[in-house]
BALO-238439 format. One record per residue: x, y, z of N, C-alpha, C in turn; residue in one letter. Coordinates in steps of 0.02 Angstrom, whole numbers, plus 50000, padded with zeros to 5 digits. Example, Ala and Ser with C-alpha at 12.3 -4.5 7.8 and 13.67 -1.06 7.14 Angstrom:
// residues 2
506604971650390506154977550390506604983550390A 506424988850354506844994750357506455000250394S 
This chain:
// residues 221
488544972850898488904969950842489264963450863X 489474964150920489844957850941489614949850948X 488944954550992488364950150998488044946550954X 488104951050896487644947850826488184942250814X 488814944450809489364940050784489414933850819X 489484934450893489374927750924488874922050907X 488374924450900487664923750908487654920350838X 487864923050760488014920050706488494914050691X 488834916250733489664909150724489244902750791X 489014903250828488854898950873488084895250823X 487754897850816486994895250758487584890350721X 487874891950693488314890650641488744886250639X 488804883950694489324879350713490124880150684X 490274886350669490754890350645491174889950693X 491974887850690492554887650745493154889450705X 493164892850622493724896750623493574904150592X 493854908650619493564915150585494304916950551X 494384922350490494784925550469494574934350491X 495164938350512495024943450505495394948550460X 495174951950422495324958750392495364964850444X 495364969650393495474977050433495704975250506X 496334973150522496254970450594496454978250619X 496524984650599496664989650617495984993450678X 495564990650644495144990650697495214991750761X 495014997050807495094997350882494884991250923X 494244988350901494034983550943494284977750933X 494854976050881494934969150847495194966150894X 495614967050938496004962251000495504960651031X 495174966351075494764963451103494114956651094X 493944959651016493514951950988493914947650999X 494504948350966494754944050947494974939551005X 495014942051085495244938951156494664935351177X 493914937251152493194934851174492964928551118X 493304930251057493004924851011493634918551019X 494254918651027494864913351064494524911251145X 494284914351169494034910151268493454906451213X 492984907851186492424903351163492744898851098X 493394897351123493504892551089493604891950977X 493474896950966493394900750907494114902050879X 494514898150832495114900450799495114906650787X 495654912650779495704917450746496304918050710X 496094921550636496744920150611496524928850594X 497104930450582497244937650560497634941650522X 497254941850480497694942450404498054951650397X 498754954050409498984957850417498804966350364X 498734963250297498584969550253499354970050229X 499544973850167499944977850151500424981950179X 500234984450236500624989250230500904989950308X 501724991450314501854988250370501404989650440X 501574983250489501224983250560501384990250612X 501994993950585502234999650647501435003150644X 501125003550599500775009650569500285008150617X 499775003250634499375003950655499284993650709X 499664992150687499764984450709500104983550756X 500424987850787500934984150850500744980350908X 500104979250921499984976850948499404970650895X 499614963850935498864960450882498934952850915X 498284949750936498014945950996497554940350936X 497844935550916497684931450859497814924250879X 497654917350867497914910550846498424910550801X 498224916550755498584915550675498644921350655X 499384923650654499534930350628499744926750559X 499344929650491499464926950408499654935150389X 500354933950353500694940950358500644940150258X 500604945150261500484948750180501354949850148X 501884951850185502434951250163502944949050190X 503554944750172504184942850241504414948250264X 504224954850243504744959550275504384960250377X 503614957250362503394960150421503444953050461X 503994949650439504344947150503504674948250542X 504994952650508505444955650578505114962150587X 504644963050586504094966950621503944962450680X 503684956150669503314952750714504064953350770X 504674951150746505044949850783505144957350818X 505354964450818505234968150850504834969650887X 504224968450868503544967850929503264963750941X 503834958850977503464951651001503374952351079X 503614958251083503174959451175502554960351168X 502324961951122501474967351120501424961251065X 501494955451053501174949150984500934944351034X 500144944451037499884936551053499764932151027X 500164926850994499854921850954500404916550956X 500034911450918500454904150937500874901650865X 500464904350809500834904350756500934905450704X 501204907050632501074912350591501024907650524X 500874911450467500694908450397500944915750358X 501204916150297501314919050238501044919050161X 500504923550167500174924650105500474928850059X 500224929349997500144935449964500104941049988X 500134947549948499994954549994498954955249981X 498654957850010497984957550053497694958149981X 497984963349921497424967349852497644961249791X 498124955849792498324954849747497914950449693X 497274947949760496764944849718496374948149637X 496504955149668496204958349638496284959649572X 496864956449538497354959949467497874953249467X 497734948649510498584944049488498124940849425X 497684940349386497334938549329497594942649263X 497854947149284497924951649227498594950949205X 499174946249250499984945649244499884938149233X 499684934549274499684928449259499694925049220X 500504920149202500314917749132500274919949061X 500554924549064500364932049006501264935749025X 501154934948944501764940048925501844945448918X 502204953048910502124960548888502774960848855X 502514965048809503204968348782503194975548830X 503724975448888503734980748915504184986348907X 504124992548887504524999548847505114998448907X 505684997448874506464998548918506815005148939X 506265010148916506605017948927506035021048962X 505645017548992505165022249036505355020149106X 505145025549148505045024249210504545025849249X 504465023049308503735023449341503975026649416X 503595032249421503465035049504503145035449527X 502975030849572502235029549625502065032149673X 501745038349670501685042649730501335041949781X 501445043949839500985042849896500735048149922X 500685053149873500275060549874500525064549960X 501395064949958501625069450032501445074850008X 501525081249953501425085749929500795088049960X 500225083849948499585084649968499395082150049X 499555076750077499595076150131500125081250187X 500635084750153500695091750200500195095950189X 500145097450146499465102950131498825102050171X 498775094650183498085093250230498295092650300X 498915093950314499155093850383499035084550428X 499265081250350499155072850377499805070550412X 499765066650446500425064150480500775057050468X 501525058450453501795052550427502535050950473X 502375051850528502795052150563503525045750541X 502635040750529503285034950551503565032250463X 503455039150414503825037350362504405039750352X 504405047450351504955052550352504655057450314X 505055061650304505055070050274504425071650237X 504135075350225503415076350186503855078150109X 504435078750127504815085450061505165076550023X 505215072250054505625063850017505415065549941X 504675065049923504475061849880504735066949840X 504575075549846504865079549794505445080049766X 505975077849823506805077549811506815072449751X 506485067549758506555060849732506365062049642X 505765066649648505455067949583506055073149540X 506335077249582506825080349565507365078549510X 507655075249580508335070149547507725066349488X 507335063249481507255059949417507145064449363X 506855071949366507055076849322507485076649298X 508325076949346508645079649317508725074949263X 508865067649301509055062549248508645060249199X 508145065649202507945063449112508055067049069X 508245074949106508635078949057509295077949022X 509845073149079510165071349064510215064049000X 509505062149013509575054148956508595058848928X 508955060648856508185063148816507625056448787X 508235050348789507975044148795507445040848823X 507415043848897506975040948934506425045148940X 505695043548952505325045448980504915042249064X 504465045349078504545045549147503535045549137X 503205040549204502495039449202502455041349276X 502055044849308502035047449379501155043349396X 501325035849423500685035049435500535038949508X 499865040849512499505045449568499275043349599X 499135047849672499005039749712498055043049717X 497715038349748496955041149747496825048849786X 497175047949839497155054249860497175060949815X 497585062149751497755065649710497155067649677X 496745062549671496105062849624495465059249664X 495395063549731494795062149760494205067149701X 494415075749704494035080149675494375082049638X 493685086149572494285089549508494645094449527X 494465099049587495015101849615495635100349648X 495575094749669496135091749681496535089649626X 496215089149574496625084249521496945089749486X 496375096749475496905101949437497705102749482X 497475105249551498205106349614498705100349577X 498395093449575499085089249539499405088049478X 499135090249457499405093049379499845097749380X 499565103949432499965110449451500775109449493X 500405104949518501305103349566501555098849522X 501395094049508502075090149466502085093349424X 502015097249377502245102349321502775109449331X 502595111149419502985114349441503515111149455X 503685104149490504305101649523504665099549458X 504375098349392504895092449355505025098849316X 505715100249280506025103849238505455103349171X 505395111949133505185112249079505295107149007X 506315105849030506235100948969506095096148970X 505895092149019505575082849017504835085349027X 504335090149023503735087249013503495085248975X 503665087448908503285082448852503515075348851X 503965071148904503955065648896503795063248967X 503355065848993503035065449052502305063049044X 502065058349088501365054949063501085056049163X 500485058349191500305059249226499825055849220X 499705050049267499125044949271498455047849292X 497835047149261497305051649269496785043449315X 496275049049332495705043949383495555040449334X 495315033349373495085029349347495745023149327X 496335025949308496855021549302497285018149373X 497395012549390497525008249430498255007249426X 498715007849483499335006849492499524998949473X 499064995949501499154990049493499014984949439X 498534987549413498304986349331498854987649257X 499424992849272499954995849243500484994049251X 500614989549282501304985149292501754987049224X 501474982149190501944982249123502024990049075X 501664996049108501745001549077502385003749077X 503025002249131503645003449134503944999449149X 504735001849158505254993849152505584996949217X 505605001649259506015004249315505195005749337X 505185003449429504865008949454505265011549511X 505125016849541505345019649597504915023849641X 504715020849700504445025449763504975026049839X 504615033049843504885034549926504545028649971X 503975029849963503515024350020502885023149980X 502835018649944502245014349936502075008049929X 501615004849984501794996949971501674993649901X 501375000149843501514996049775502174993149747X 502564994949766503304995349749503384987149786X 503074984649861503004977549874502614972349809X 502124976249784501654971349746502074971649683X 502514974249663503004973149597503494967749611X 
């Protein structure tokens, strides 16, 4: 693979590359073989912070997706090879900034939005989130917004899901089953559970509050 890659950028007379997925195991290393052959690298960070899988990254050009992961860079500037940085957009936003752009909403002032990052289900699969916190955050969180919609009959409440929730229909019945179990009997009828096929990011204007434990959608708002 490397080989092909060399072998393509050199035909090519190609001297700057961009990289994605720099999560990649082998990406430093290209990335130390394609910089000696003289080959720019720039390396475009992704969404979601560097602790996760970035602490280390061997680039010309670290292009960071948010300012917060500057002082990322600045915490792991022992393990940062590069000479200098750039600030984009976050990595998906190509994907939907068409749909806000320029364009108005009348957006509902009594809803709210909870963007899950499916912990419920990721304990259940025995996934690890070490470097977020508690598997139990997100339920406390759904909680307290129970209560306070029992307390305001005003508001209603949109639980977008994250894909994980709705890989299979068995999975999707289990999420129906737990958020119906965690939120109080009296706010479900003003409860809206985002089904497959609907996009976190496409729904912006569906609410006027959002709130997550950990999701970098909550950056793209």
């Amino acid at each position: 693979e490397w080989l092909n890659l060399l072998t393509i950028l050199k035909r090519n007379g190609i001297t700057k590359l961009y990289m994605f997925c720099i999560y990649e195991k082998d990406s430093n290393m290209l990335a130390h073989i394609l910089m000696k052959r003289k080959i720019k690298v720039n390396k475009i960070t992704s969404e979601v912070p560097l602790t996760f899988a970035n602490k280390i990254i061997v680039a010309d050009k670290i292009i960071l997706c948010f300012n917060y992961q500057k002082e990322e860079l600045e915490a792991y500037k022992k393990t940062m090879f590069y000479t200098e940085t750039e600030t984009w957009l976050p990595e998906a936003q190509g994907a939907y900034l068409n749909l806000y752009n320029n364009k108005t909403f009348e957006v509902p002032q009594q809803t709210i939005g909870f963007y899950s990052s499916a912990f419920w289900l990721r304990k259940k699969l025995n996934h690890s989130i070490a470097d977020v916190g508690s598997y139990d955050a997100e339920e406390e969180v759904l909680k307290f917004v129970s209560e306070y919609l029992v307390q305001n009959p005003n508001l209603k409440l949109v639980i977008f899901t994250h894909p994980y929730d709705k890989r299979t229909e068995e999975l999707w019945k289990d999420t129906l089953a737990y958020y119906r179990s965690v939120l109080s009997p009296q706010v479900l009828n003003r409860v809206e559970i985002t089904e497959k096929g609907i996009s976190s990011t496409h729904t912006f204007n569906k609410v006027n509050i959002g709130i997550s434990v950990f999701s970098t959608i909550i950056f793209d708002l």
